[in-house]
N, C-alpha and C positions, 0 to 999 in steps of 0.2 A: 210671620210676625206673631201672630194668633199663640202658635208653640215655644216659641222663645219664652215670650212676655209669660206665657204660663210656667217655664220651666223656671225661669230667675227669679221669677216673682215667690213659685215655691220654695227654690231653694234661700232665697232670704229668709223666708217663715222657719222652713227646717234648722240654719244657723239658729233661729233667736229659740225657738223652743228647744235644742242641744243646749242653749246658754240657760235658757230658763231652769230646765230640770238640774244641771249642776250646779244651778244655784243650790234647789232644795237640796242636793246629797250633802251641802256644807250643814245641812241640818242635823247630821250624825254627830260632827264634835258638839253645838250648841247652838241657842238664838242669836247669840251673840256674834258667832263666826259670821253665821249664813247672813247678817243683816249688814256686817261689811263688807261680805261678797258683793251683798245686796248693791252697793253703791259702788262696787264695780260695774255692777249689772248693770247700772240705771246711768251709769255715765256712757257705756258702751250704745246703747237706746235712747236714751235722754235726752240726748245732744240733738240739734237743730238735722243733723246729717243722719246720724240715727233714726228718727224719731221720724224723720220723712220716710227713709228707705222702709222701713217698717210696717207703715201707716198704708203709702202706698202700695206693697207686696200685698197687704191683706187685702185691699179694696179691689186691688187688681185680680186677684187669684179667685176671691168668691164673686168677683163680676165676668169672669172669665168661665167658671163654674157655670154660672148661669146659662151664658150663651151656650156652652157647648153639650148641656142638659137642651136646650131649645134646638139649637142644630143638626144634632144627632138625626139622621134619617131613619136610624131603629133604635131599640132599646132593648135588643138583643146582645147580648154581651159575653165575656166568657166573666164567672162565676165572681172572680180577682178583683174584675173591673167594679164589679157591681159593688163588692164590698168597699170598694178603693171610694167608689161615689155617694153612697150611702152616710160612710165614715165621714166624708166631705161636709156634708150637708149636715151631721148632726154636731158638728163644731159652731159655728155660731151661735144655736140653739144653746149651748152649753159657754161660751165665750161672752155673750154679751151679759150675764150677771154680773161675771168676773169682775170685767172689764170698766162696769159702771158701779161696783164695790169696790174697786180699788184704786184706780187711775180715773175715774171720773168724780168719786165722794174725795179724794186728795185737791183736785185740781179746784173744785167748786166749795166742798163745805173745810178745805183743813186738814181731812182726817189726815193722821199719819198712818200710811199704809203698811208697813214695816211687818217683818212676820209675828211678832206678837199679835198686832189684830187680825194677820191670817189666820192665823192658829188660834186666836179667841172663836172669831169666828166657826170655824171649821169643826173645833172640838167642842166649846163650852156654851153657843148664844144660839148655831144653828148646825148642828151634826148631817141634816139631811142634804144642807149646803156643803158641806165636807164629801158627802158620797159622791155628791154631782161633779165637784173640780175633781177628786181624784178621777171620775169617769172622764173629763176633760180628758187630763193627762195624759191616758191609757188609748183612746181615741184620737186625738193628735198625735201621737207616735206611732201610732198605727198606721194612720191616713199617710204619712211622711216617708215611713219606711216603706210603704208599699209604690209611691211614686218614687220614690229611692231605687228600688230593685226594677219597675218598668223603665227605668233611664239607663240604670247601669247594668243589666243584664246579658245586653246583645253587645257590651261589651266583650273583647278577648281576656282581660286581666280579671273579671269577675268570677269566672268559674273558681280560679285557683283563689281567692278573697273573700268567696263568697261566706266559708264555715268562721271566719272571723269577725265577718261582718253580721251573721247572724248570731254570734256570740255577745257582741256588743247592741246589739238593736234588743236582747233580749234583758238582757244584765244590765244597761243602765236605768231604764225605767223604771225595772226594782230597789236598785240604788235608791233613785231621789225619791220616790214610795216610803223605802225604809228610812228617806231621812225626816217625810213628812212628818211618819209614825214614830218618830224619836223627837223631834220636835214638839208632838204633841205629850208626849209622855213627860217630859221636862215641864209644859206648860202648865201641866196637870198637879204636879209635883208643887211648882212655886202656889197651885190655888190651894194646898193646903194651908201656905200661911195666906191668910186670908188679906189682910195689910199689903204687902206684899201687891197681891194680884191684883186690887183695888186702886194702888196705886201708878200701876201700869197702865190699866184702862182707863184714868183717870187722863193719864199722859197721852193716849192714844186720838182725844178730841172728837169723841164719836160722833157723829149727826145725830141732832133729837127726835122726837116721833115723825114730827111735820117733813124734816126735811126725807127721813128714813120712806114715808111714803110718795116721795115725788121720784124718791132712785129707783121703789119698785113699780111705781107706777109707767116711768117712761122704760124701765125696762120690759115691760110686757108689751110695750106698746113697739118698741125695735123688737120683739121676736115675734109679735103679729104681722109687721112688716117685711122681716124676711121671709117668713113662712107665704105673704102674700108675694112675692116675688118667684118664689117657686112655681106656686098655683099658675100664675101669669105666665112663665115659661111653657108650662106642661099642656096652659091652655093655646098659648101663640101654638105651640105643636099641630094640635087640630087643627087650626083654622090654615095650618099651611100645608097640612096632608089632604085639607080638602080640595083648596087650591090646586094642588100637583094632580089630585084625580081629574080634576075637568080638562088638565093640560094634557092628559093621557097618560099612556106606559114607553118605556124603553123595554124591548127583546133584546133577553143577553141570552147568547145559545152557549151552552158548556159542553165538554165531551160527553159523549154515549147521548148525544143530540135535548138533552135536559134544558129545557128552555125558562128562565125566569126573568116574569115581568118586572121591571124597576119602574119607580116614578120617576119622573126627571128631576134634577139636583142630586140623585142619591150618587153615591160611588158605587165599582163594581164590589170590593167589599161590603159595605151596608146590604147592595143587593142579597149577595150571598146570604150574609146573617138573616136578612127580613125572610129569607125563603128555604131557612134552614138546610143551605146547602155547607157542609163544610170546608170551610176555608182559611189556609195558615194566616194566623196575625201574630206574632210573639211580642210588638209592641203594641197591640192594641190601636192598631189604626194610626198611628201617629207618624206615619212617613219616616220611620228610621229604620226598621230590622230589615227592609226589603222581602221577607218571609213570604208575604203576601202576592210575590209578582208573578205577573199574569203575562202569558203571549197571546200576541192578539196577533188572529188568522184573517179576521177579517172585520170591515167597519170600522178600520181607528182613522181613517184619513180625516175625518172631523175632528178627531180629539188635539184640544193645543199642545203645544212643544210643554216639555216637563221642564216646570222650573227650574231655580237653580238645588230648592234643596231635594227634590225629586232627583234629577239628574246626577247632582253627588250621591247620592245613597246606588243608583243605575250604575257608577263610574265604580263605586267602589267594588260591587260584584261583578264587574265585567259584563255587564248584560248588554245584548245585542241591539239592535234602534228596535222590533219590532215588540219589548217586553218591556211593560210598565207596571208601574204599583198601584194594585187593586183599589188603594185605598186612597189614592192620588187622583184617581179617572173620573169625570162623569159624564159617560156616556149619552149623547141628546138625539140617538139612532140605533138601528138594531147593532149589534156584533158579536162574533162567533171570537170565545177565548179559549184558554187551556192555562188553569192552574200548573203554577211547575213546581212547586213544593207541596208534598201531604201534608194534610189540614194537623199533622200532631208533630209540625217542625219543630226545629229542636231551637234554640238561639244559638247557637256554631255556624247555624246557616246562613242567619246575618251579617259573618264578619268577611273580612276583605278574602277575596278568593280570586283565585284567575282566572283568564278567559278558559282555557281549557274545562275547567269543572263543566260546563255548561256542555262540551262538545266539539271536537277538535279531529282534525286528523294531521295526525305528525309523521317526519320518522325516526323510530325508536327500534331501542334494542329491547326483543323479549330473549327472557333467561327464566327455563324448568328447570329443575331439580327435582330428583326421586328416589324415594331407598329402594333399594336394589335387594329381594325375594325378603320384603319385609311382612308379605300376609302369612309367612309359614311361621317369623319370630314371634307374631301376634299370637298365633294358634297355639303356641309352647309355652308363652308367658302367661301369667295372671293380669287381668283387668289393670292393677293398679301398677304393674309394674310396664307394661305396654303405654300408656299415660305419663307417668314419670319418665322413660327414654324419648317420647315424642315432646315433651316438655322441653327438655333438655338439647335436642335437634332442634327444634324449633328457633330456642332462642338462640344458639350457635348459627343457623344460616341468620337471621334477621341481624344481628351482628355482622355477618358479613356482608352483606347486602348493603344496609345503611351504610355502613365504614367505607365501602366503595363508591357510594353518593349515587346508590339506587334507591327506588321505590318500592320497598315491600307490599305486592298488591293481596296475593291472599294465599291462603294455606287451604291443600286441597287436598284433603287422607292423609299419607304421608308424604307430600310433592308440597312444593312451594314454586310462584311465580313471582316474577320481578321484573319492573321495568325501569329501562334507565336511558337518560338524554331527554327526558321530559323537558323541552325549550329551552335545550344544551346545544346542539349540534350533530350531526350524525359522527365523526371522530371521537366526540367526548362518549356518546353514547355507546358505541363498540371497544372503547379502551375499557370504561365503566363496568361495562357486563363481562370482560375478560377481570379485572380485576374482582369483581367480585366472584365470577365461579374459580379463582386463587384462592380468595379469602374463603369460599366454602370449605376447599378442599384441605388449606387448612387446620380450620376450626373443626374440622370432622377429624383427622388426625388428633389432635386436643381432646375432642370429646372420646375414640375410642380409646385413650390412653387412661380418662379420667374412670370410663368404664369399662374397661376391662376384668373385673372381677363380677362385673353384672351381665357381661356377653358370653354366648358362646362362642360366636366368632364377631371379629369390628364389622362394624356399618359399614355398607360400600352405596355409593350414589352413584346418575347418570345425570349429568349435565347436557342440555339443550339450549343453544342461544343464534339467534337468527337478528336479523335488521331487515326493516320496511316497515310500512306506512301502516298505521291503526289508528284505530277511533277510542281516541280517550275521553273520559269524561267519568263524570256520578253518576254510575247505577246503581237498582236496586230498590227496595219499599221502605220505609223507616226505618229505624236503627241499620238494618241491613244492607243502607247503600253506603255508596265506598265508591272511590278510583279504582277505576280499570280500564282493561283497552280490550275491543274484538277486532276479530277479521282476520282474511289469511293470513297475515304476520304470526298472528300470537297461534294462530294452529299448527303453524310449518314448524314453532320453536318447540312445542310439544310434542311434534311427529320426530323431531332431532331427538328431543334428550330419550327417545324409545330404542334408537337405532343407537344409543350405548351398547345394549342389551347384544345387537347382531354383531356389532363389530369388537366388543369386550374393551369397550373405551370408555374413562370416566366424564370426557369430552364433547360431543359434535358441536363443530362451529360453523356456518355458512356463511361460501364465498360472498354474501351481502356484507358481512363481517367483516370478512378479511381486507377487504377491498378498502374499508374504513381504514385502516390499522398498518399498512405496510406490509414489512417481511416479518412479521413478531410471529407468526404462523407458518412460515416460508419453511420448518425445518421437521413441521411435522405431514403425515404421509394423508393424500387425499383419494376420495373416494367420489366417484359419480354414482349416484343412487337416483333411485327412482322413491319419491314421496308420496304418500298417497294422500290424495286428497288433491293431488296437483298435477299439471298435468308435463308433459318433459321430467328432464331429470336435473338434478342437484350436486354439485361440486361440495363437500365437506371438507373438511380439517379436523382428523380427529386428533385426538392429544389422549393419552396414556393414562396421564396423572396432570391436572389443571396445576397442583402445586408447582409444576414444573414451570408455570411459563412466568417471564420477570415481571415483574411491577412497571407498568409500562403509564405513561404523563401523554395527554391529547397534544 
């Protein structure tokens, strides 16, 4: 409830300050535009429904603020957050002058608050008032955008938004900036007729000296009070870390036997942070990216069932009962966990994925591919023209591959692997990998026709594709992990596509294959071979030319 209330409550604040600053950029035509906007503005706010929604987003968001400055079990953070809170905390600081110059001396003494007495003020009665709201500004957009980008990051559609959304987070704020400063300049303009200017601030009903110092007096006196509200926070902190010391420690063991002691109430994140171990968060703690999940080997039997919005974030990455979010736990006994994300996760790793990412064993068809006495064209060519025909291969098998509805798992020298029937079926899966080592065969025809005037002689490949059971999943260290699959399957399909070479076939396909498939094999000539690496011998089907065999539907 706590995050909601924080999230709605912001994003009310963010609507009205987008509404606010286009106000100012109506300040580029004139005063006059921007003051009718202005009463657009102020009917959209103004209103009884408005004016609540408003009132209470701010009251809620920096009371919210508060608490979770008090709650926080560290104040270890990553660098973003710090700013993000920082920025937080120096808006009221800067809001309540505003706030009681303009909408409090309207309400009590009259004034009309209109942009001519912004702009008097700002430019001509007190300039150093003017540096401070522009610093507002610059500071609430700041604060805004950056709980902006922590909400919508570990989104899928953000990646591809994000360069436009950082186009406009930067360009409007200098809009309604340049509209202040055109505003001002216009203001500046009519105080050369001095009548004119006189007569305006005449109309504007200023407060007198007396009342001028009860708005600045009770405004020091609301920013001594917020300022003592913080202290209060920072101070409840201590007196509840003291607390948790008498109550004792939590042992949380991590792998390579790293043991850190927690206080009780903290999460197993917080722990982390307080014990400078590092630990993926891409939402900062806030129970959404899942970044942060932890398997727990041992000591969870205590820990309560995970909510609901814990258990949604678990449901979307397919995670198994025994893996929770670090930053969801707290621990009130020893336990033995294991990070499963590197501490410099990426936000891709929060979005919806299947169970397999985690670790699976299926069964799949794997499919090698390899050029055929390609280290001798390397030796003949130049650097950059070796690079541009693997270029060129490359994206011709991958093309074929996908087009068949396999999985390109990785490029190996000049060999490519691929797996296909990932939570298809064993049928779809051996029709899959027959169709794609066609579509290799040919896309390589294509390509040696397209090069032909850069070859000595065409490209010739050895295709390898077997069926049985591997362990798929995410391997790998940051940026470098990826899907793939081990184990005898994907070595037997390797040891296939070598014995092209003995047999002088573009093909070997194994009877696990066939078996999938029908007679679609039935017409080409088989071999029993001996595999190495296994033990008995092997039924193949070699095929000549892959282009030869028909396009064939599960």
């Amino acid at each position: 409830m706590i995050r909601r209330l924080r999230l709605w409550s912001g994003l009310i604040l963010w609507v009205f300050v987008i509404t606010h600053l286009l106000n100012h950029a109506f300040l580029l035509i004139s005063i006059d535009v921007a003051n009718d906007a202005r009463e657009v503005f102020r009917f959209v706010w103004g209103n009884p429904i408005g004016q609540t929604l408003l009132v209470t987003g701010l009251l809620v968001h920096i009371g919210l603020a508060l608490w979770l400055l008090y709650s926080r079990q560290t104040l270890r953070m990553h660098p973003w957050e710090w700013i993000q809170l920082v920025l937080g905390f120096a808006i009221p600081f800067q809001l309540i002058p505003h706030i009681m110059g303009t909408v409090i001396s309207e309400q009590i003494y009259g004034v009309v608050s209109d942009y001519y007495y912004i702009l008097w003020i700002m430019w001509i009665q007190s300039p150093e008032d003017g540096i401070i709201q522009m610093a507002l500004m610059a500071v609430a957009w700041a604060h805004g955008c950056l709980g902006m980008h922590f909400w919508l990051h570990i989104k899928p559609f953000y990646q591809k938004w994000a360069p436009f959304l950082l186009s406009f987070a930067v360009a409007f704020p200098v809009i309604a900036a340049l509209g202040v400063n055109q505003g001002g300049r216009e203001l500046m303009a009519i105080g050369m007729q001095q009548t004119d200017l006189q007569a305006i601030i005449t109309g504007l009903n200023l407060p007198d000296s007396k009342a001028m110092a009860g708005i600045i007096e009770t405004t020091q006196w609301l920013i001594s009070g917020f300022a003592g509200l913080i202290v209060l926070a920072l101070a409840a902190r201590v007196i509840r870390r003291l607390v948790q010391k008498i109550r004792g420690v939590v042992r949380l063991i991590y792998p390579a036997s790293r043991i850190v002691e927690a206080l009780p109430g903290m999460t197993v994140l917080d722990a982390s942070r307080a014990a400078g171990f590092p630990h993926a968060s891409v939402c900062g703690g806030r129970g959404r990216c899942s970044t942060c999940r932890v398997r727990i080997v041992s000591g969870g039997d205590s820990l309560p069932t995970p909510d609901d919005n814990e258990k949604r974030v678990l449901e979307r990455v397919g995670a198994p009962p025994n893996v929770r979010l670090a930053c969801q736990i707290r621990p009130s006994n020893t336990m033995e966990l294991t990070p499963l994300l590197p501490a410099n996760a990426a936000p891709r790793l929060a979005y919806q994925q299947p169970s397999y990412i985690h670790g699976d064993e299926q069964q799949i068809a794997i499919l090698f591919a390899d050029i055929r006495s390609f280290t001798q064209f390397s030796e003949a060519k130049l650097p950059y023209d070796v690079v541009f025909v693997l270029n060129r291969y490359f994206s011709a098998m991958g093309q074929a591959v996908t087009q068949a509805g396999g999985y390109l798992d990785k490029f190996i020298g000049d060999g490519v692997m691929a797996l296909f029937g990932i939570n298809k079926g064993p049928a779809q899966a051996c029709i899959e990998a027959l169709n794609g080592a066609r579509n290799m065969s040919l896309r390589l025809r294509e390509l040696n026709e397209s090069l032909k005037n850069d070859l000595e002689e065409p490209l010739r490949i050895g295709i390898g594709i077997h069926f049985g059971p591997a362990i798929i999943g995410e391997m790998g260290y940051g940026k470098a992990t990826a899907l793939t699959a081990i184990g005898d399957s994907v070595n037997t399909a390797s040891r296939l596509e070598a014995m092209t070479k003995e047999l002088g076939v573009q093909l070997v396909v194994s009877e696990t294959v066939e078996a999938q498939v029908g007679n679609i094999l039935a017409d080409y000539p088989t071999h029993d071979v001996k595999v190495r690496g296994r033990q008995g011998t092997l039924v193949l089907r070699a095929v000549d030319k892959a282009a030869d065999l028909p396009v064939s539907r599960a």
